[in-house]
VEXDREN-2710 file (C-alpha; in Angstrom, 1 decimal):
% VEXDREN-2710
k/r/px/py/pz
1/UNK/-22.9/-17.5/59.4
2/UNK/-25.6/-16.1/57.4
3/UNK/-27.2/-14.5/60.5
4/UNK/-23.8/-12.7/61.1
5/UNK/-24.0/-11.5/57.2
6/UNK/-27.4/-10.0/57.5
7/UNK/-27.1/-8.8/61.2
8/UNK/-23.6/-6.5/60.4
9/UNK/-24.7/-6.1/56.8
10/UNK/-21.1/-7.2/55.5
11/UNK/-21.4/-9.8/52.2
12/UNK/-19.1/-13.1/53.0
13/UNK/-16.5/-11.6/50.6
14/UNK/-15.7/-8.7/52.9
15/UNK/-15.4/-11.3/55.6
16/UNK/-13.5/-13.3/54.3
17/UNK/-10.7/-10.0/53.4
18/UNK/-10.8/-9.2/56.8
19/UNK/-10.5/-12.3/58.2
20/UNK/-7.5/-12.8/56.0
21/UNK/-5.8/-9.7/57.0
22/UNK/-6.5/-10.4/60.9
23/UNK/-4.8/-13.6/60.8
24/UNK/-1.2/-11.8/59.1
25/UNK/-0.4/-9.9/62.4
26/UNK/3.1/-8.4/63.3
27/UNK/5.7/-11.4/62.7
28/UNK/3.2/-14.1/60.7
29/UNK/4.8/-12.3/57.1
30/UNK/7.2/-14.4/55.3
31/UNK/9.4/-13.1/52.2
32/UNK/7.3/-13.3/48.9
33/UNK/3.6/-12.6/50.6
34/UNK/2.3/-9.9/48.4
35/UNK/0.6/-6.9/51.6
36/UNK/-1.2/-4.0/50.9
37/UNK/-0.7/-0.8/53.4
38/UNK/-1.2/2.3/53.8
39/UNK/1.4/5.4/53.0
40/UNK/2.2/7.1/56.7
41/UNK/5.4/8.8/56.2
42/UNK/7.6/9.5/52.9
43/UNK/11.1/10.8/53.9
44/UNK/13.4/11.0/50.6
45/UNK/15.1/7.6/50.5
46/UNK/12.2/5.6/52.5
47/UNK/8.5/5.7/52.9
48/UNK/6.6/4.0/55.7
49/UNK/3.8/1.6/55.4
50/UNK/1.0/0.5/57.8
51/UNK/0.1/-2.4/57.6
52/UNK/-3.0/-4.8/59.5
53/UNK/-2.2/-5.7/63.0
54/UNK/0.1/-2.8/63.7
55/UNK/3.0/-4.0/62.3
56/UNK/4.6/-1.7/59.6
57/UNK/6.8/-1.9/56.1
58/UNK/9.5/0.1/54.4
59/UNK/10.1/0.8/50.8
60/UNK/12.3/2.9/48.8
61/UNK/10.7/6.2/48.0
62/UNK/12.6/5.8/44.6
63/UNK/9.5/2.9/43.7
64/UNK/6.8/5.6/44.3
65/UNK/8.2/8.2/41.4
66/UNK/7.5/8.8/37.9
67/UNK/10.0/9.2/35.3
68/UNK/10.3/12.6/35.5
69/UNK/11.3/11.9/39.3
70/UNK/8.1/13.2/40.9
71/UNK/6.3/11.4/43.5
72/UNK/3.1/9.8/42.7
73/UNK/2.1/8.9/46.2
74/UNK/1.0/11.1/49.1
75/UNK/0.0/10.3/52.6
76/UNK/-2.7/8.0/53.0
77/UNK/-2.6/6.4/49.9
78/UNK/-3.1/2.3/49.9
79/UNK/-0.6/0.5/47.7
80/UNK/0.2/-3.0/47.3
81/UNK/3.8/-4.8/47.5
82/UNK/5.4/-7.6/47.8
83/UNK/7.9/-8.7/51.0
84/UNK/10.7/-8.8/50.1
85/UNK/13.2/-9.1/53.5
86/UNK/12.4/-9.2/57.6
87/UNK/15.5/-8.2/59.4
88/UNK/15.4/-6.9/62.9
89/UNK/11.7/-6.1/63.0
90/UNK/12.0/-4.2/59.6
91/UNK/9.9/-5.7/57.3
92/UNK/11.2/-4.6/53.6
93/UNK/8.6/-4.2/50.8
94/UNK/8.6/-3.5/47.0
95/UNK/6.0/-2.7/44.4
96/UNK/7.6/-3.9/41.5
97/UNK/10.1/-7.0/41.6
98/UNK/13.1/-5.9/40.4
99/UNK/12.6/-2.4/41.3
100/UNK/13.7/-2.6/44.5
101/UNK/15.3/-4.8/46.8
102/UNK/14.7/-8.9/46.4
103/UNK/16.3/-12.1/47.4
104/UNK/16.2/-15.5/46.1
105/UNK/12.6/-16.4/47.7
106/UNK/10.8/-13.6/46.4
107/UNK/12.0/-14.5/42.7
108/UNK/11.0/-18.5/43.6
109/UNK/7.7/-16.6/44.6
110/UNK/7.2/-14.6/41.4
111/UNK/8.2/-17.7/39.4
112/UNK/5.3/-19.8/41.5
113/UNK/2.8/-17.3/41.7
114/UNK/3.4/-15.8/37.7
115/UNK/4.3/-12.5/39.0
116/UNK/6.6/-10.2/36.3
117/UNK/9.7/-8.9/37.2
118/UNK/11.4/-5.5/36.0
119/UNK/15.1/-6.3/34.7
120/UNK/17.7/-4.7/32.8
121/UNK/19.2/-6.4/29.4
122/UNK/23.3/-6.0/29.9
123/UNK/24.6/-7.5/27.6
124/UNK/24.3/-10.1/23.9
125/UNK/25.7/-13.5/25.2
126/UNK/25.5/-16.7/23.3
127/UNK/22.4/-17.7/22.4
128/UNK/20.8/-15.0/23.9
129/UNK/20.6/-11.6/26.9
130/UNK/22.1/-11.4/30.5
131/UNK/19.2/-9.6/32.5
132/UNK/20.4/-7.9/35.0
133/UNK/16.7/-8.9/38.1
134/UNK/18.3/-6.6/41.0
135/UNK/21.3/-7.7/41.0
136/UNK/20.5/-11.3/40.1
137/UNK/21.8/-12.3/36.6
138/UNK/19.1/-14.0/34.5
139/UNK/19.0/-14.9/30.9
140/UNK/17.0/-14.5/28.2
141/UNK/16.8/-16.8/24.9
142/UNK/17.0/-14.6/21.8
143/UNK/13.5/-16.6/21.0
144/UNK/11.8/-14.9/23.9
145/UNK/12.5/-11.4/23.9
146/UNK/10.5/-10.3/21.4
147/UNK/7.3/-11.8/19.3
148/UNK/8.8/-11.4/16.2
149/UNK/12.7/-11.6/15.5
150/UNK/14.9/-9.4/14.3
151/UNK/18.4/-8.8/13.4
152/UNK/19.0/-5.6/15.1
153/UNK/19.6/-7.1/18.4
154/UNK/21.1/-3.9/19.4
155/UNK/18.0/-2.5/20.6
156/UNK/17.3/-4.2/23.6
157/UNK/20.6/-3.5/25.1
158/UNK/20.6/-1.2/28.7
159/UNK/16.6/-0.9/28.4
160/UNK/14.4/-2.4/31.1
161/UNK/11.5/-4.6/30.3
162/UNK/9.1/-6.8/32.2
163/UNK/9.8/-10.5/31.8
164/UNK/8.1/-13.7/33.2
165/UNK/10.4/-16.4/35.3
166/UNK/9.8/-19.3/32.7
167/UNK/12.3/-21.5/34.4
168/UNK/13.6/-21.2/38.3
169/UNK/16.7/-23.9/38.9
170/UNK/19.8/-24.2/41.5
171/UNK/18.0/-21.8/44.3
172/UNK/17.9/-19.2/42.1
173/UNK/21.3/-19.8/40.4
174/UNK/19.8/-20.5/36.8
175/UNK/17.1/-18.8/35.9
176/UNK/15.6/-18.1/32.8
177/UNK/13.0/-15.2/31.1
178/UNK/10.7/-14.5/28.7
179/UNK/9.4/-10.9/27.4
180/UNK/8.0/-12.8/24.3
181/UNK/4.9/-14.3/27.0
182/UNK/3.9/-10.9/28.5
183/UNK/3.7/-9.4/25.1
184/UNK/1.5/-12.3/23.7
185/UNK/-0.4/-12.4/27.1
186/UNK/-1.1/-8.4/26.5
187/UNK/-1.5/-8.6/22.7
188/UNK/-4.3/-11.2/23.2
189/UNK/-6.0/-9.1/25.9
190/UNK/-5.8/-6.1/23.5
191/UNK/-6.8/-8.4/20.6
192/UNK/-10.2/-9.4/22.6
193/UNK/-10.7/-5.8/23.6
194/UNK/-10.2/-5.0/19.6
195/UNK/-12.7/-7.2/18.5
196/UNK/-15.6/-5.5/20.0
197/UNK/-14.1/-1.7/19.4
198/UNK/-12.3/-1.8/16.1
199/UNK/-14.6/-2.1/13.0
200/UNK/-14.6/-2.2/9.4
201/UNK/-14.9/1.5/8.2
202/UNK/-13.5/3.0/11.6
203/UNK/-10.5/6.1/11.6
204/UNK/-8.1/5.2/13.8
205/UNK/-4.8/6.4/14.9
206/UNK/-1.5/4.3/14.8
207/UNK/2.2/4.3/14.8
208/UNK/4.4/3.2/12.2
209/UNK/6.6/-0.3/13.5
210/UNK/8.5/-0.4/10.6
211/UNK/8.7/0.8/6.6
212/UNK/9.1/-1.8/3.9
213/UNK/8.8/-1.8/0.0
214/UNK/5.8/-3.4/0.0
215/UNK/3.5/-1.5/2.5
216/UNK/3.7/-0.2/6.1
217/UNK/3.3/-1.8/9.5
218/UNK/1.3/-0.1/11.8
219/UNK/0.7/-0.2/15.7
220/UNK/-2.8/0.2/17.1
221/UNK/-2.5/0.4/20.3
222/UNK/-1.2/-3.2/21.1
223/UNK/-2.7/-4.7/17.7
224/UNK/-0.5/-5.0/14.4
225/UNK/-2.6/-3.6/11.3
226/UNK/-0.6/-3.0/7.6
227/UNK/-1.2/-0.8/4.9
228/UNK/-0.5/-2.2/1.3
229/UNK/1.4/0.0/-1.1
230/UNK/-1.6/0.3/-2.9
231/UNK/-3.5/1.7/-0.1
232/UNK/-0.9/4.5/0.4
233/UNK/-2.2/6.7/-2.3
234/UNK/-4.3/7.1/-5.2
235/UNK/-0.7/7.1/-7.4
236/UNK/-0.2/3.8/-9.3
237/UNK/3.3/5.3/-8.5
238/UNK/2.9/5.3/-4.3
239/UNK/6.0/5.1/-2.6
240/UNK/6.8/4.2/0.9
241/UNK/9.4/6.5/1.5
242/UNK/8.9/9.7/3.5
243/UNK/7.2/7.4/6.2
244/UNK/9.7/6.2/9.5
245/UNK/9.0/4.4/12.6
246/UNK/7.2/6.1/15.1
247/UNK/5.2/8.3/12.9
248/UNK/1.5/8.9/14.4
249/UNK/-0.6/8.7/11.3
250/UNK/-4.5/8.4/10.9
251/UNK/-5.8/5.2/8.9
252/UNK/-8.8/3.8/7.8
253/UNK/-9.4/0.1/8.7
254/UNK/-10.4/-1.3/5.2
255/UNK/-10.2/-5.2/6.0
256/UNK/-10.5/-7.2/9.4
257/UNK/-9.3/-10.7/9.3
258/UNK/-9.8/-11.9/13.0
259/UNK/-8.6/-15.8/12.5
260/UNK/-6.1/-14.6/10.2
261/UNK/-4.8/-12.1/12.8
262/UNK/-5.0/-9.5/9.5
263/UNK/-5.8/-5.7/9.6
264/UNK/-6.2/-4.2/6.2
265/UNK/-5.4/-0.4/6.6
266/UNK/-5.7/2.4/4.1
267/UNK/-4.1/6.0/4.3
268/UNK/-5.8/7.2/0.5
269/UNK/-9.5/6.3/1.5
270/UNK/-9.1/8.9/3.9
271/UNK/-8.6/11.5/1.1
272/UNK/-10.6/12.5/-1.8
273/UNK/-11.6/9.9/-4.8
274/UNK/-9.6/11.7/-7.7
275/UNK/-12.9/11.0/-10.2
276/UNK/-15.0/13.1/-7.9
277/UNK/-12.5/16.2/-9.1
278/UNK/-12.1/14.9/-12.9
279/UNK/-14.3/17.9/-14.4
280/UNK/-10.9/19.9/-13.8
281/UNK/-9.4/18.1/-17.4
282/UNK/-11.8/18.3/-20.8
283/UNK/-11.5/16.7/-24.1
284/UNK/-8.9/18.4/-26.4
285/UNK/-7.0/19.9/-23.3
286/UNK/-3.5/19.0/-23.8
287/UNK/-1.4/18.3/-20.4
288/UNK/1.5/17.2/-19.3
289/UNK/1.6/13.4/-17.6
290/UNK/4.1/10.9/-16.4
291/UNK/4.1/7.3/-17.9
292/UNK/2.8/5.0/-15.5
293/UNK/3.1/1.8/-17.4
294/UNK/3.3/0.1/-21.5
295/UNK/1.3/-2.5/-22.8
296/UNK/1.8/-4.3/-25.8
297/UNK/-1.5/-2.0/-27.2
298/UNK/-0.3/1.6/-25.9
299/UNK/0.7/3.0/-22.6
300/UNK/-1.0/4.7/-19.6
301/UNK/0.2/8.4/-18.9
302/UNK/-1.0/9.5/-15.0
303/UNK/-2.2/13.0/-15.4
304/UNK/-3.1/13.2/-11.7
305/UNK/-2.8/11.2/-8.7
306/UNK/-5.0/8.3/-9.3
307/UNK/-6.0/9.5/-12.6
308/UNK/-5.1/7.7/-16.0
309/UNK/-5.5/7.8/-19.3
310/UNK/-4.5/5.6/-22.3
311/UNK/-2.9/6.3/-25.5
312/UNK/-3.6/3.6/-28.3
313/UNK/-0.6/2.7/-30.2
314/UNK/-2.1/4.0/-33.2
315/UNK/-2.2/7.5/-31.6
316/UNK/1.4/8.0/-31.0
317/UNK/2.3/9.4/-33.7
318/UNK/0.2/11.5/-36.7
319/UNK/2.7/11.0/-39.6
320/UNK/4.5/7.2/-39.1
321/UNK/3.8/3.8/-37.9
322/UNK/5.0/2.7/-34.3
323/UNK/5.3/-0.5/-33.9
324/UNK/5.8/-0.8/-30.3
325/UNK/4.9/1.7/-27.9
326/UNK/8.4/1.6/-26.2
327/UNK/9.7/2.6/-29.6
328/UNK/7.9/6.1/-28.9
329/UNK/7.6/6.6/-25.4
330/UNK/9.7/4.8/-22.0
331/UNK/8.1/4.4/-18.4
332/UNK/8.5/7.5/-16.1
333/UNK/8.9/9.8/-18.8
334/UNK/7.0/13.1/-18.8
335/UNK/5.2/13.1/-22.2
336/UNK/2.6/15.5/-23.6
337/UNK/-1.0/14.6/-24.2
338/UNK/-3.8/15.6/-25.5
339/UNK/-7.4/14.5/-24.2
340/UNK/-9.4/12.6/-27.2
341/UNK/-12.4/11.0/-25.3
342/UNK/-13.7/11.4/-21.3
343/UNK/-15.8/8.7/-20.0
344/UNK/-17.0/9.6/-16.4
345/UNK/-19.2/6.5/-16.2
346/UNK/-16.3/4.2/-17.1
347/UNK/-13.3/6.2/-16.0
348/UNK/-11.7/6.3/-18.9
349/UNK/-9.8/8.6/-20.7
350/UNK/-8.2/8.1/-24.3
351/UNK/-5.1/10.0/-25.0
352/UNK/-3.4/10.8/-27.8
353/UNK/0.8/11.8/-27.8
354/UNK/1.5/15.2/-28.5
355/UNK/5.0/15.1/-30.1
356/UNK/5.3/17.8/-32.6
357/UNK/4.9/16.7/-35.7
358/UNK/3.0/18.7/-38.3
359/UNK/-0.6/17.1/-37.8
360/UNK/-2.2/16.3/-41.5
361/UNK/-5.7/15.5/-39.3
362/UNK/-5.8/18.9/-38.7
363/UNK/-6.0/20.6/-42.3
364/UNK/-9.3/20.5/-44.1
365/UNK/-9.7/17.2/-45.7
366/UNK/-12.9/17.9/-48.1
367/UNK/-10.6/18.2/-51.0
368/UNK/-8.8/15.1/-50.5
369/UNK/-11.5/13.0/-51.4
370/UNK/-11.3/14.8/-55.3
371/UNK/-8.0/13.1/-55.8
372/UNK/-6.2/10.1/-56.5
373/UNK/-3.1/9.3/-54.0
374/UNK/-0.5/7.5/-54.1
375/UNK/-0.2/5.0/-50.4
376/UNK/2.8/2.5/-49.1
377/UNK/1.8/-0.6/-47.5
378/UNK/1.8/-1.1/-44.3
379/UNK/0.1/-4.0/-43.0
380/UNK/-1.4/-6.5/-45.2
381/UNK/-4.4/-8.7/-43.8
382/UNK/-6.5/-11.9/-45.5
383/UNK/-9.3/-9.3/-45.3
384/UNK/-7.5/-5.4/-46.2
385/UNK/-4.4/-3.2/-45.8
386/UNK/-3.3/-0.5/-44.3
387/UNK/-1.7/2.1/-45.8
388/UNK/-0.1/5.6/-45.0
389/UNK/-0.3/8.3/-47.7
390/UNK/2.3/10.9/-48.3
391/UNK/1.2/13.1/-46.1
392/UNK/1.3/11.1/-43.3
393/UNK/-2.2/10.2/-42.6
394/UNK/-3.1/6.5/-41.9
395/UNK/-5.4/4.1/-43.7
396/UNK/-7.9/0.8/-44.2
397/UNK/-8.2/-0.9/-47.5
398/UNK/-11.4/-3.1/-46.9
399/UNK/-11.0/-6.2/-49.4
400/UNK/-13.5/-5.8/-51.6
401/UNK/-12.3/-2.0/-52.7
402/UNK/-8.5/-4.1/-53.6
403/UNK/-8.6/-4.5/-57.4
404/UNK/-7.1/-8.0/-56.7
405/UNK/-8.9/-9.4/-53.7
406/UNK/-8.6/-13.2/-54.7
407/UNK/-5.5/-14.1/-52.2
408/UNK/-4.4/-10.3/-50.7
409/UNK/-1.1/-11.4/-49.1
410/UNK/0.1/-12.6/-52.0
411/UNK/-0.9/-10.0/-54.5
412/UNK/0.4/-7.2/-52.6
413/UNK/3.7/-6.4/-50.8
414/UNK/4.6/-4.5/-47.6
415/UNK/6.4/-1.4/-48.9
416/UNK/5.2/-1.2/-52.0
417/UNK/3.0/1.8/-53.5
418/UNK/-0.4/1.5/-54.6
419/UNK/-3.5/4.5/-55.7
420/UNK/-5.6/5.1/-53.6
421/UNK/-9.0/7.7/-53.2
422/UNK/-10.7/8.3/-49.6
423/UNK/-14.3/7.1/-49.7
424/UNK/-15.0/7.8/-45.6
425/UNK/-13.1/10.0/-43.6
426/UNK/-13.8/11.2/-39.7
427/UNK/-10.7/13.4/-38.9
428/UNK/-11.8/13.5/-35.0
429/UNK/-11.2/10.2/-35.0
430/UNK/-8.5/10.1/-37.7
431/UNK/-9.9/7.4/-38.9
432/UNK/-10.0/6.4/-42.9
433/UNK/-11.5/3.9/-45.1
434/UNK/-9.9/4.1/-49.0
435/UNK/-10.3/2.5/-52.1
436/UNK/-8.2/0.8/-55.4
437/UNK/-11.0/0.3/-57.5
438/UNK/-12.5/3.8/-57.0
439/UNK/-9.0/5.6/-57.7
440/UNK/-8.3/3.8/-61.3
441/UNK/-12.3/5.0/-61.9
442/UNK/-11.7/8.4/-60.6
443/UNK/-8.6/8.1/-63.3
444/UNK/-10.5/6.8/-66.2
445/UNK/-13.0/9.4/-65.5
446/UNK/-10.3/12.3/-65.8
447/UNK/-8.6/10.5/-68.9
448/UNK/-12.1/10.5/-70.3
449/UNK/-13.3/14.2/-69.5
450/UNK/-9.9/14.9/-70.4
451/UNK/-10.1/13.7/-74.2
452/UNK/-13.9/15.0/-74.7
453/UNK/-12.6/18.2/-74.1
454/UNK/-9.6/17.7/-76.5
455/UNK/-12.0/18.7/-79.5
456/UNK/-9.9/16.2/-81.5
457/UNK/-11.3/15.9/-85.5
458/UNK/-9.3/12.6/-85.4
459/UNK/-10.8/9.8/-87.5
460/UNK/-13.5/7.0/-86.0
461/UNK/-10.8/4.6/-86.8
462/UNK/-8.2/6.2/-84.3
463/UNK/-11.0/7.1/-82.1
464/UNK/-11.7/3.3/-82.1
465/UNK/-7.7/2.7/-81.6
466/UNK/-8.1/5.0/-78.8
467/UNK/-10.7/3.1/-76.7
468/UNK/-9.2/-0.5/-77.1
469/UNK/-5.6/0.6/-76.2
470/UNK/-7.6/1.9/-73.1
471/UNK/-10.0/-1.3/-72.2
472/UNK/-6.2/-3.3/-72.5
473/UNK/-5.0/-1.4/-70.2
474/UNK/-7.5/-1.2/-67.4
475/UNK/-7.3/-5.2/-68.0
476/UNK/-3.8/-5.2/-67.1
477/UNK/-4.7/-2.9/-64.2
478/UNK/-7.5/-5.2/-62.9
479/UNK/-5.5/-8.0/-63.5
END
């Protein structure tokens, strides 16, 4: 046998094909034998097949055109079918079972051999689908005509898939399909096709499977990927809406999670990081944002997409205490800023609420720290209080500049007033530090000046009167 290989320079797998083939000669064909033959003649309702040992085939022209109707044959073209019928010397093929013509042996054959078949779903019966195999009613369990379930079982009806024969009973009387095994068949294919092509980093193109509040799923090409809410844009606000089913869009694969069966997809990766643009805003700008989110300490405002900033409780408001953000602003609310602080290497920016108000930290504050004024408590700490003067600006007391720092929260009372003189100030940062002790000096001082100037001829003896009544009363003071 070798000889005969290397004499007519034919390999024993061509040998073996033709041997094949010379043994199925006009006549040896039985129903369900799957043929391949050549295209001879296509007339409108039939084309002629040649097949191997002179004998011929038929099959409706219908099988050999697209959906548009146009053929996809010509003459001389080699295609393969399956037999379906041999009546009177016709021998009666079809490409696809379920296309054309079939018969109970064909279908046994398909079931035996794994071959799909094309049917039509007809109608919802209990449990689940009449398929409608050439004129052979079938049925399909709800479980198998999808991978995953739905409740819109709608869908399917009068549309023709391909299904595997799962179960072939009574001579054809009973039998039962599943779509769900050539999808997972195909899916695992594509799946071992997508592990050497798709990789981390990669822009790919998918379709959108369905929308939900929580992300998107998304078709590539066979293989189910999802993009996270998060991932949709740079927004803390991103939405989902505005995306439907059978969208094309362009992702980036972020995350591949091959035992998992999980592809991480991003749309806002594929657009530009918002930091890269964020010497657009600059401190003291003031702009309009919307509020993204409250925290017990302040709120975010987003002043671009992907682009936050915070404003600190404390710099709500100029003139009054807030004690809670939501007292001041609410979540969604467009709110005017202004820019305090930009820090590029952190990406941070500190805001402060534009609302109005007559801003004390803006006049000239040089001559405040000349006079006494008179504060209300605040907040009262084991180590200092904080108080807002008159005009609105806010406060610290550090404990030792209290003129009764022995036990604080008891000595002093939210609400009440006390005098007070500014020892630091930094009005950029509207921050304060004030003092008791120094303001009933700063006092005595004035009282002092005040009486030297007088030019009083008044006796030593009232003179003396004069300084005692004032050493009792700074002792009531410290007191």
């Amino acid at each position: 046998m070798k000889e005969i290989f290397e004499n007519e320079e034919m390999n024993p797998e061509d040998f073996n094909r033709m041997l094949e083939e010379s043994l199925k000669v006009k006549g040896n064909f039985v129903p369900g034998d799957k043929i391949s033959g050549t295209i001879v003649l296509i007339n409108e309702e039939s084309t002629f097949l040649s097949l191997t040992g002179k004998s011929e085939a038929v099959i409706d022209t219908s099988e050999l055109r697209d959906k548009q109707g146009n053929l996809k044959y010509k003459k001389g073209d080699r295609i393969d079918a399956w037999i379906v019928s041999m009546n009177r010397g016709e021998t009666k093929v079809t490409m696809s079972i379920g296309k054309g013509s079939i018969n109970s042996e064909l279908l046994l054959t398909a079931y035996q051999a794994m071959v799909p078949v094309e049917g039509m779903v007809t109608a919802e019966v209990k449990g689940g689908f009449n398929i409608n195999v050439s004129g052979f009613r079938c049925f399909c369990p709800y479980s198998q005509i999808d991978i995953k379930s739905t409740e819109d079982r709608s869908q399917y009806l009068n549309r023709t898939f391909s299904f595997r024969i799962i179960e072939y009973k009574e001579n054809g009387k009973n039998i039962i399909l599943s779509r769900r095994a050539l999808l997972e068949e195909k899916q695992k294919l594509r799946e071992d096709e997508a592990r050497n092509s798709l990789k981390t980093g990669n822009t790919v193109e998918g379709t959108i499977i369905s929308v939900k509040d929580f992300g998107i799923f998304t078709d590539l090409d066979g293989i189910e990927g999802f993009i996270p809410k998060s991932e949709i844009s740079w927004s803390r606000n991103a939405v989902t809406s505005g995306f439907n089913p059978g969208d094309k869009i362009a992702v980036k694969i972020i995350g591949l999670d091959w035992p998992q069966k999980k592809i991480t997809l991003s749309l806002k990766q594929l657009t530009e990081e918002p930091w890269s643009s964020i010497d657009r805003f600059s401190e003291g700008q003031v702009i309009n944002g919307r509020v993204s989110n409250i925290i017990q300490q302040g709120a975010f405002v987003e002043l671009a997409a992907g682009i936050e900033g915070f404003i600190h409780i404390s710099r709500m408001s100029a003139v009054k205490t807030i004690r809670k953000p939501e007292d001041a602003v609410k979540i969604n609310d467009t709110v005017s800023v202004r820019i305090h602080t930009i820090d590029k290497a952190a990406k941070r920016i500190s805001l402060e609420l534009v609302t109005g108000e007559a801003d004390p930290w803006q006049e000239p504050v040089e001559n405040l720290k000349t006079e006494t004024h008179m504060a209300v408590i605040e907040n009262i700490r084991s180590n200092g209080i904080t108080v807002r003067l008159k005009n609105g600006m806010q406060g610290y007391i550090p404990g030792n500049e209290l003129s009764n720092n022995s036990d604080i929260q008891k000595k002093y009372l939210a609400g009440s007033e006390i005098k007070v003189v500014i020892k630091e100030i930094d009005a950029a940062s509207k921050k304060m530090i004030l003092s008791e002790k120094n303001a009933y000096r700063l006092e005595e001082e004035k009282d002092f000046k005040t009486f030297m100037n007088s030019g009083s001829d008044s006796s030593s003896s009232s003179l003396g009167s004069l300084f005692k009544d004032k050493f009792e009363n700074i002792k009531k003071q410290v007191k």
